[in-house]
N, C-alpha and C positions, 0 to 999 in steps of 0.2 A: 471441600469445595465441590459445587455440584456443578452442570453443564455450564458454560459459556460460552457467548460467539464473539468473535471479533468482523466488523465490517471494514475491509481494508481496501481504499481507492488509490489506485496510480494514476496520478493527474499528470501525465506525460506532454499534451501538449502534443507542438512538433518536433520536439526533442524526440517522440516518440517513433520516429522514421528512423529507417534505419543510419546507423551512422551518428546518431545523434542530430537529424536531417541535415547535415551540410550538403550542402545541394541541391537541396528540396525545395529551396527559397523559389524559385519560378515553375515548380512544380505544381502550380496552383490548385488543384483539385488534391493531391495528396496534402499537401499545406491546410488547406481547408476542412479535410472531412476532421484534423487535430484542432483548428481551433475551434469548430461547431463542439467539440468535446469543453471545452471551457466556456462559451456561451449559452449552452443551451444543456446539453447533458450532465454537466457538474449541475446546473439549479435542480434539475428534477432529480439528480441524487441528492438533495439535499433536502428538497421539499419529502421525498418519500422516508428519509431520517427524522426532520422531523416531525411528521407525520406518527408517528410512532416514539416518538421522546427519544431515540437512540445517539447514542455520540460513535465517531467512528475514528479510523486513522485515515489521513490522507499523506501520501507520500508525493512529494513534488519533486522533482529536476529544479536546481536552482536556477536557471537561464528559463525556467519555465517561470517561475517566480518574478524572474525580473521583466520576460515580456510580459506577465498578466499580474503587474501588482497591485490592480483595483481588486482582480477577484482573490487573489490570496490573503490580501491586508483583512478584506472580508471575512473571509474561512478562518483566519485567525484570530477577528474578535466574534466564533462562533464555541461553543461548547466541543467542539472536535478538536482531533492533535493533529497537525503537523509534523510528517517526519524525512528523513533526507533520502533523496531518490535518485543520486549521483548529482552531478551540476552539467552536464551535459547527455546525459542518460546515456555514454557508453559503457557497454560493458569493461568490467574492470578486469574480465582475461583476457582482452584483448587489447590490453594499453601495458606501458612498462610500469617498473613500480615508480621512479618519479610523477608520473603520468595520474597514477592510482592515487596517489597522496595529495598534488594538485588540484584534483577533480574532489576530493571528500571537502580540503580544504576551500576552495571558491564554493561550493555548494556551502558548508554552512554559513559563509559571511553574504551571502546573496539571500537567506534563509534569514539570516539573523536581520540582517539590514530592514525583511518587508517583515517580517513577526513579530520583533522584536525578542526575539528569545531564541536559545540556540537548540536544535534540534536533540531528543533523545533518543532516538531511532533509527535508525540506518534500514535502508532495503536497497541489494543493487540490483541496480538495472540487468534486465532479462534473467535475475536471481542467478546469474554466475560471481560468486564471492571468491575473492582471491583472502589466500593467506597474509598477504600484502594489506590489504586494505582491512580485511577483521582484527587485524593484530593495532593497525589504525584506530580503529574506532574507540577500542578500547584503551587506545593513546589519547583521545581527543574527550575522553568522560561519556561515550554514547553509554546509556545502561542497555539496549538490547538491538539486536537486528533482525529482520526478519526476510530470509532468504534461502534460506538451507531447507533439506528436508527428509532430514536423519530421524525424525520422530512423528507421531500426529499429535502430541501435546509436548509445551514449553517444556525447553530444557536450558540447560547451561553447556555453553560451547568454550573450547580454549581459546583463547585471544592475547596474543603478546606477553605471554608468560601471567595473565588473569583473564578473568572469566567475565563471561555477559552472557545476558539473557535469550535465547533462540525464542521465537514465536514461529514454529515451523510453516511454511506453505507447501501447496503441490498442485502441480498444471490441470486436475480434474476439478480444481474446486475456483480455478480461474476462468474467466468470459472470454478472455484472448485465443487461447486458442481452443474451443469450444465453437466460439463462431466460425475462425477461418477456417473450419469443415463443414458447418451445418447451419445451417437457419431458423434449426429446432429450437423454439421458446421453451416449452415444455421438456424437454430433453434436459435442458441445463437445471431447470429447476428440480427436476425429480431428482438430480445427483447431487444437489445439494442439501434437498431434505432428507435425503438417505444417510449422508455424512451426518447431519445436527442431529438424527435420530440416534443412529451411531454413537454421539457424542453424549445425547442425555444418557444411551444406558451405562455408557463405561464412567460420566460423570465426571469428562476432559473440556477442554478449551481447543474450542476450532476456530480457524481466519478462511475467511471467502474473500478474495480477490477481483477487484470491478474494476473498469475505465469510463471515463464519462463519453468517449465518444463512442464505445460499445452498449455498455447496459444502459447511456442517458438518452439511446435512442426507444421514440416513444413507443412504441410495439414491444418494448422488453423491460421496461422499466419496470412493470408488473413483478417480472420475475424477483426484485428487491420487494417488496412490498406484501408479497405471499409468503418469503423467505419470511422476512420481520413478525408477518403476523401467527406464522407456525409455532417460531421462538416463545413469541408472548402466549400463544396458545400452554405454552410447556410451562412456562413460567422458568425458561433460559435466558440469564440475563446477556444483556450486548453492551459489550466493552471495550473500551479503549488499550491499545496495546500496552500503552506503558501503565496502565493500571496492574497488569497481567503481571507485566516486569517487576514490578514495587511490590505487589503482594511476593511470588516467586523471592525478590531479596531479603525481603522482612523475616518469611520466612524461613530461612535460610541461616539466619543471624543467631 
């Protein structure tokens, strides 16, 4: 297998506040700058995918799903995956484990209800993974998650006495917190064609991490669109996580 990227979007919403925004609700400018993420920076992440042919993961909140089910029912009769992003985007070590089981379970039926299909993926929120909820996922048939970040290319993680798929991440090759220090366009980009370069020579699989209300704003959107066209310059293909996953099992077999 030669290089691979994966484009991976957390479509948070206002879930994406802290707390999973409870309380944010008349906080309207914090309210706002999450939905402008699903209005207007989800399209132009999607216009610069397709732009360049590429399919990507998008990972939702399901109570994100349920307030934006014109734009998800959308995203789901597009060529990209949908996968599970908590159902209220708290993190899952900071709830009990009833709590953890709840929230996997109402996220995939609020998922299911707008996709029509049940998620294979799992990402948690603020990628704090409980033992709780991994051993979950592989109760519930998810084939992989991606939150951890024991490796820079996929592995196989324990989960409930069997195994699923890891698609590793790590905070350098995220836009979150890249911004909330710097304003540098250019900064983010160079760290992440250094990682894909990185990638072609050793001839692994990398995931880049976006938000729509971060990278879909218009002074940065470029930074997608340089990335993409580096990749294609390489002849690195860009793929969908669970493709990643399915090869990895087949594999394996």
């Amino acid at each position: 297998m030669g290089a691979q990227l994966s484009i991976t979007i957390d479509v948070d919403g206002a879930a994406g506040l802290p707390g999973g925004g409870a309380g944010f609700e008349h906080r309207l400018s914090s309210w706002s700058e999450r939905t402008y993420g699903l209005a207007r920076g989800l399209p132009r992440i999607l216009d610069a995918l397709d732009e360049f042919g590429v399919p990507a993961t998008f990972y939702v909140p399901g109570v994100t799903a349920e307030r934006h089910p014109d734009e998800i029912t959308a995203l789901a009769a597009t060529r990209h995956e949908i996968g599970h992003h908590g159902h209220t985007h708290r993190r899952p070590d900071e709830l009990d484990d009833e709590t953890q089981l709840r929230e996997l379970a109402e996220g995939i039926r609020a998922l299911e209800a707008i996709t029509g299909r049940a998620p294979e993926g799992y990402r948690a929120p603020g990628w704090e993974l409980t033992t709780t909820t991994l051993g979950a996922l592989a109760d519930a048939g998810f084939a992989f998650d991606s939150s951890l970040m024991g490796d820079d290319r996929p592995y196989l993680v324990e989960a409930g006495g069997s195994r699923i798929v890891e698609l590793p991440v790590h905070w350098a090759l995220d836009d979150a917190p890249h911004f909330a220090h710097a304003t540098d366009v250019a900064g983010l980009l160079a760290v992440w064609i250094a990682e894909l370069w990185s990638a072609r020579r050793e001839a692994r699989h990398t995931t880049i991490t976006c938000h729509p209300e971060i990278l879909g704003r218009a002074h940065r959107i470029d930074v997608l669109r340089r990335l993409l066209d580096a990749a294609a310059g390489q002849a690195i293909d860009c793929v969908v996580h669970g493709g990643v996953a399915r090869a990895m099992v087949a594999g394996a077999a």
